[in-house]
C-alpha positions as a LaTeX table, in Angstrom:
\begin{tabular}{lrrr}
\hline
Residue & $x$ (\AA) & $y$ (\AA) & $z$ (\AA) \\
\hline
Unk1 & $-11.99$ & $-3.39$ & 1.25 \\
Unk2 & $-11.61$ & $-1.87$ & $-2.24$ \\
Unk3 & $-9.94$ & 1.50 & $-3.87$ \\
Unk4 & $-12.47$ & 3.42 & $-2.10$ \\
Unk5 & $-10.37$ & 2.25 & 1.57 \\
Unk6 & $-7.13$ & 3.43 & 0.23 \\
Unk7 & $-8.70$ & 6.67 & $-1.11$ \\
Unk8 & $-10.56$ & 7.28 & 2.39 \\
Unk9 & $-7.08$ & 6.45 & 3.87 \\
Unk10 & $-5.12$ & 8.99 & 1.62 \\
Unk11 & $-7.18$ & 11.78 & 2.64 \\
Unk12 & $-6.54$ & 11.11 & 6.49 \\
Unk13 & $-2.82$ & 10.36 & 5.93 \\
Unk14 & $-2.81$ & 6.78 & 6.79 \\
Unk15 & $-0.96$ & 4.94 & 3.73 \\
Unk16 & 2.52 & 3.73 & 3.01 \\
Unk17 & 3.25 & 3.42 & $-0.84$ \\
Unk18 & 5.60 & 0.02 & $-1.66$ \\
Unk19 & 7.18 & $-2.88$ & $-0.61$ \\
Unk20 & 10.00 & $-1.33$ & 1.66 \\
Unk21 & 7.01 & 1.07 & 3.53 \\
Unk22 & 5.08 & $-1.69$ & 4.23 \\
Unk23 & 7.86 & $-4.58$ & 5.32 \\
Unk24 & 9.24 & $-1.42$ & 7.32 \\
Unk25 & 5.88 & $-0.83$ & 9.07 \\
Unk26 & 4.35 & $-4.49$ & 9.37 \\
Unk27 & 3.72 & $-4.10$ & 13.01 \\
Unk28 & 1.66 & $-1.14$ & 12.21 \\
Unk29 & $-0.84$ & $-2.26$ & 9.47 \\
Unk30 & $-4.47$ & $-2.47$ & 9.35 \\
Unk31 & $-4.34$ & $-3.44$ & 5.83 \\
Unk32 & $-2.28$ & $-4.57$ & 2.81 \\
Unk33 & $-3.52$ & $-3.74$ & $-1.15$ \\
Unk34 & $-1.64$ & $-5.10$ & $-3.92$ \\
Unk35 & $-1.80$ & $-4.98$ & $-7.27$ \\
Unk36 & $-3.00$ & $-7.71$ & $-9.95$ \\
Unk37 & 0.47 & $-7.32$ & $-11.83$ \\
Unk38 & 2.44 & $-6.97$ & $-8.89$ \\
Unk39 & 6.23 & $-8.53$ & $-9.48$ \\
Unk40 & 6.53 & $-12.51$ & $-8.16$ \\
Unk41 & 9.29 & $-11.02$ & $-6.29$ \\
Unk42 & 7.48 & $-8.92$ & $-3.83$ \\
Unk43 & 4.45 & $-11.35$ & $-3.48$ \\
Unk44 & 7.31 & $-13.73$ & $-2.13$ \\
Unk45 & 8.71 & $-10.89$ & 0.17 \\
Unk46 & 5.26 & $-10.24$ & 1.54 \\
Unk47 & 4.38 & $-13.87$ & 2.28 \\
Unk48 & 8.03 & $-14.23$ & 3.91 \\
Unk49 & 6.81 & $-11.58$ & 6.38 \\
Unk50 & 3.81 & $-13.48$ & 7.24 \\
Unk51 & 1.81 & $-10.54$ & 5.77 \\
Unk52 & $-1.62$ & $-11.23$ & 4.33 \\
Unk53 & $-3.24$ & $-8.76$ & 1.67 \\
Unk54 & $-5.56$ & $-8.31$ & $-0.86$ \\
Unk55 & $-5.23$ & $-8.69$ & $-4.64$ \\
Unk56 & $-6.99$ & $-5.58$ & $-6.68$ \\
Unk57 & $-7.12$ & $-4.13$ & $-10.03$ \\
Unk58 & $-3.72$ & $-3.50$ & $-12.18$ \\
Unk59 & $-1.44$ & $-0.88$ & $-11.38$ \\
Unk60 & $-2.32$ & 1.37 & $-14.33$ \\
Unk61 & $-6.17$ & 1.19 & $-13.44$ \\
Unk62 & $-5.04$ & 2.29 & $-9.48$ \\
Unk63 & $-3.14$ & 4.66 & $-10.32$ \\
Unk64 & $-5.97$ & 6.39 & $-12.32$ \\
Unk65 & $-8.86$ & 5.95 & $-10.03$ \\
Unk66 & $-6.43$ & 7.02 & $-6.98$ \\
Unk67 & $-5.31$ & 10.07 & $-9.02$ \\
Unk68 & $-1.36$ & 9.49 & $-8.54$ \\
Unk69 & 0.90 & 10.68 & $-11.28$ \\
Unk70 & 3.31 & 7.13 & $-10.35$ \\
Unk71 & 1.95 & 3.49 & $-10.07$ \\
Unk72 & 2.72 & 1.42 & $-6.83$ \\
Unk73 & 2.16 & $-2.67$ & $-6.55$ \\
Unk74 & 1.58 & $-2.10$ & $-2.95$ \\
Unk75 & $-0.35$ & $-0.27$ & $-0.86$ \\
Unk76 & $-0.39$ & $-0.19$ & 2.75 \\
Unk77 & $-2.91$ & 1.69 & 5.87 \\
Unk78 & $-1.33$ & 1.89 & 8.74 \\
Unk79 & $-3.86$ & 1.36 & 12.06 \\
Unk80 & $-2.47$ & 4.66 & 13.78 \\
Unk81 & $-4.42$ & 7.81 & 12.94 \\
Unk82 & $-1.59$ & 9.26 & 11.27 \\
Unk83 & 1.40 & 8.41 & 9.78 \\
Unk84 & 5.11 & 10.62 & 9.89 \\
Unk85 & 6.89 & 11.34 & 7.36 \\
Unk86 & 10.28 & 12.71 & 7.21 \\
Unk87 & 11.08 & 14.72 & 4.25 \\
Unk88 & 14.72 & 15.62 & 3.58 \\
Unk89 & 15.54 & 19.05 & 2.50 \\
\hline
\end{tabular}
């Protein structure tokens, strides 16, 4: 369970990006990523939920290794195949 998960499940179209995507989609996780500097605020939120995850590097490093131009505290796979996304016009 490392960067090398969420990569793999970038590629095949199985992550939500945040806080919202993932409280949104609990019933539909595999797996929960945050990062080390992730805001007290949305640890809370996720521990509300009931949701357990896993603490990784800071969100500059992620961001990097991932190759995303935008950091994210939280990163979510989803246990479907594939995810849908609507994207407004």
């Amino acid at each position: 369970m490392s960067v090398k998960e969420i990569k793999e499940a970038i590629g095949q179209g199985k992550v939500y990006f945040g806080i919202r995507q993932a409280l949104k989609h609990v019933k539909n996780l595999s797996n929960v990523f945050i990062a080390k500097d992730t805001r007290d605020e949305t640890v809370e939120m996720l521990d509300a939920s009931g949701v357990e995850f896993i603490v990784l590097k800071f969100k500059e490093d992620l961001s990097k290794e991932l190759n995303l131009d935008f950091e994210c505290e939280v990163f979510s796979i989803a246990s479907k195949d594939r995810i849908s996304v609507k994207v407004k016009k």
